[in-house]
C-alpha positions as CSV (number, residue, x, y, z in Angstrom):
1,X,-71.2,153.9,5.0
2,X,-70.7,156.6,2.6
3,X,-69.0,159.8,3.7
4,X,-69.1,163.2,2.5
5,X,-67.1,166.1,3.5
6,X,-68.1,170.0,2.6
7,X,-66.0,173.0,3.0
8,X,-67.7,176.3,2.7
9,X,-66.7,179.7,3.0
10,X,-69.2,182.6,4.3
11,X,-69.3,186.3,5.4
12,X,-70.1,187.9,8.4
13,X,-70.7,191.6,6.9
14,X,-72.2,193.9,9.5
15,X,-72.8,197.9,8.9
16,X,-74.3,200.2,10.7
17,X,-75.8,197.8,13.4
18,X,-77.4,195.6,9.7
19,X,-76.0,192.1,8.6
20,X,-76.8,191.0,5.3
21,X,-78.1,187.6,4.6
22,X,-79.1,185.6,1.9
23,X,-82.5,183.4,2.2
24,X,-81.3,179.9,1.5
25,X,-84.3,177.6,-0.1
26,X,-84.0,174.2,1.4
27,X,-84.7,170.7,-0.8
28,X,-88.3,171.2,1.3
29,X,-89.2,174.7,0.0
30,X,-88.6,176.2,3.5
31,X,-86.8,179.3,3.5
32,X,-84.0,180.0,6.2
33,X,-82.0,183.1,6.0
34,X,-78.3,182.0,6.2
35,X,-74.9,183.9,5.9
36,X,-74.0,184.4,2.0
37,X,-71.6,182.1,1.1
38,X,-71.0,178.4,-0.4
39,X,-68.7,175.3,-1.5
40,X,-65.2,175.6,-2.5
41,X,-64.5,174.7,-5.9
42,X,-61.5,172.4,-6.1
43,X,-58.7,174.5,-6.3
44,X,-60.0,177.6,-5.0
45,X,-58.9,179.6,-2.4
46,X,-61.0,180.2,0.7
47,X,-61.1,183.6,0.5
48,X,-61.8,183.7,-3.0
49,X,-64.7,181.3,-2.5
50,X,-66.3,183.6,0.0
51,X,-66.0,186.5,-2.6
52,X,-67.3,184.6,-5.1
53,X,-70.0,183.3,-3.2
54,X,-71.1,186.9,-1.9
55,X,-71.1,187.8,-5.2
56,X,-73.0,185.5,-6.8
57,X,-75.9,185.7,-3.8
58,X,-75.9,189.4,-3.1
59,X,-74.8,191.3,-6.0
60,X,-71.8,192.7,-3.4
61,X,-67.9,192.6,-4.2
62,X,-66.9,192.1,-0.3
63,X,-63.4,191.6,0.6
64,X,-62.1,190.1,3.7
65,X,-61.0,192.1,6.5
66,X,-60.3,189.1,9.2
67,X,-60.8,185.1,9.5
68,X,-63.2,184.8,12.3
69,X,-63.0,180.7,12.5
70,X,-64.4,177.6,11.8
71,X,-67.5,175.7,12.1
72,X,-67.8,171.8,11.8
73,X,-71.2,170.6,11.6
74,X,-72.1,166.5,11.3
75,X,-74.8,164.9,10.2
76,X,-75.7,161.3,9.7
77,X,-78.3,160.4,6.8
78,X,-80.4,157.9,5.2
79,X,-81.3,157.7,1.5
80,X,-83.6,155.6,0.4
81,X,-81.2,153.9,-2.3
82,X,-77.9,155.1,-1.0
83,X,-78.2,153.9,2.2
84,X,-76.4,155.3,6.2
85,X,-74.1,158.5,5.1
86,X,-72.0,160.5,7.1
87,X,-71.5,164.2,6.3
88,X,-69.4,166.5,7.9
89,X,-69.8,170.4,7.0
90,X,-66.5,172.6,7.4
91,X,-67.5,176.3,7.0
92,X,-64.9,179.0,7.0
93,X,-65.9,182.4,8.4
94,X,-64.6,185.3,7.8
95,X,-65.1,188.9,8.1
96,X,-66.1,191.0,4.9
97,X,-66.5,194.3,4.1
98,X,-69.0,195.4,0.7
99,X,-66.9,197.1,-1.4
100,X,-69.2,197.9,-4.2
101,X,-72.1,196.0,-6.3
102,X,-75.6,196.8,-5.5
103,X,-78.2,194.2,-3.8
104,X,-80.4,191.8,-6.1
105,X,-81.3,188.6,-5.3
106,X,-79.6,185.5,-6.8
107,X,-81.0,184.2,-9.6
108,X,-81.2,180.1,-10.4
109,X,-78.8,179.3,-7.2
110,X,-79.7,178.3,-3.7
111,X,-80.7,181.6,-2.5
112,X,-83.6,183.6,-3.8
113,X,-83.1,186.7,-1.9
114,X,-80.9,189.0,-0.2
115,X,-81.3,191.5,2.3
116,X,-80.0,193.7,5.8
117,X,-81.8,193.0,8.7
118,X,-81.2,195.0,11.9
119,X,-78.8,192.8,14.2
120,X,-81.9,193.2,16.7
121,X,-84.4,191.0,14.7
122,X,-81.7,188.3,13.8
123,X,-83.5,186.3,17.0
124,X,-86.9,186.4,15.3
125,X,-85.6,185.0,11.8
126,X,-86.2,181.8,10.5
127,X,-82.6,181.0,9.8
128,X,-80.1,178.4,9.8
129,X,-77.7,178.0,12.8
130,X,-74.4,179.0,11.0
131,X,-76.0,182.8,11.5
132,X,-75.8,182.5,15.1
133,X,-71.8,181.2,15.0
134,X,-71.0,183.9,12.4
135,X,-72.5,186.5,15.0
136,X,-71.1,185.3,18.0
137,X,-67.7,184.7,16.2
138,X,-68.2,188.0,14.9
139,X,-68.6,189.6,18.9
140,X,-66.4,187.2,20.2
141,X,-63.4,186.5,18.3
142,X,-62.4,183.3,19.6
143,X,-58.4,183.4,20.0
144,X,-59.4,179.3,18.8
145,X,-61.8,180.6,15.9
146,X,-63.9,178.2,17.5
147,X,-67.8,180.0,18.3
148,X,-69.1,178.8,21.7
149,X,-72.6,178.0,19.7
150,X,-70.6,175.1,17.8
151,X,-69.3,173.2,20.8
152,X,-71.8,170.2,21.5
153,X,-73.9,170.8,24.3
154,X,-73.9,166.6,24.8
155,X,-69.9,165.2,24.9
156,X,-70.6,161.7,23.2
157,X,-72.5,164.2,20.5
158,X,-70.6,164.9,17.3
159,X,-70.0,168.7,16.7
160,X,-73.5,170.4,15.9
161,X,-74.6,166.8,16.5
């Protein structure tokens, strides 16, 4: 079995009572709106890769102002030609605060738009899970830096399983 591990770093940037999002575009065509943020490169720092990444799907320079926590997500897959995988997702959340930039929408990436949305209509979103943890680590702030959202709700599940 093939496995696959991902670590990811994303922002939780709330002002006045707005978070900003980016609208990820899945393999599908869906659109989910997801925390900015993405994949370490090797050798990067985590914090680095969340400014980068916020950056690069925003238009924003953030910077961090705390590490809120982790999330582990797990998936199993099947590819046709590559056969049972394992993935395991490990996203680092943190804080950030927009220190300058001005919005556009990421061009040629994952995302095709970015935007605040009132911290009201986050429920009615179409949006991936990861907003939910970075909101309730966001009003939470686990002492563990573990969100409530990512525990299984089924023991013999994996994480997020």
């Amino acid at each position: 079995m093939k496995k696959e591990l991902r670590v990811s770093a994303y922002a939780v940037c709330v002002r006045d009572d707005e978070i900003l999002l980016a609208r990820w575009v899945a393999g599908d065509g869906s659109r989910l709106w997801t925390l900015p943020g993405g994949g370490m490169d090797h050798g990067e720092e985590p914090t680095r890769t969340m400014v980068r990444e916020v950056e690069e799907e925003t238009g924003y320079t953030a910077e961090p102002v705390a590490l809120l926590g982790v999330d582990s997500v797990r998936r199993s897959w099947s590819r046709r030609f590559a056969g049972p995988g394992d993935f395991q997702g490990l996203g680092i959340v943190y804080e950030a605060r927009i220190t300058g930039g001005e919005l556009r929408a990421e061009t040629d990436g994952s995302t095709d738009l970015a935007a605040w949305h009132p911290l009201s209509a986050v429920p009615d979103l179409p949006r991936v899970g990861l907003v939910d943890v970075g909101l309730d680590l966001w009003r939470e702030r686990p002492p563990t830096g573990r969100s409530r959202l990512s525990l299984p709700l089924d023991p013999t599940l994996p994480p997020n399983g």
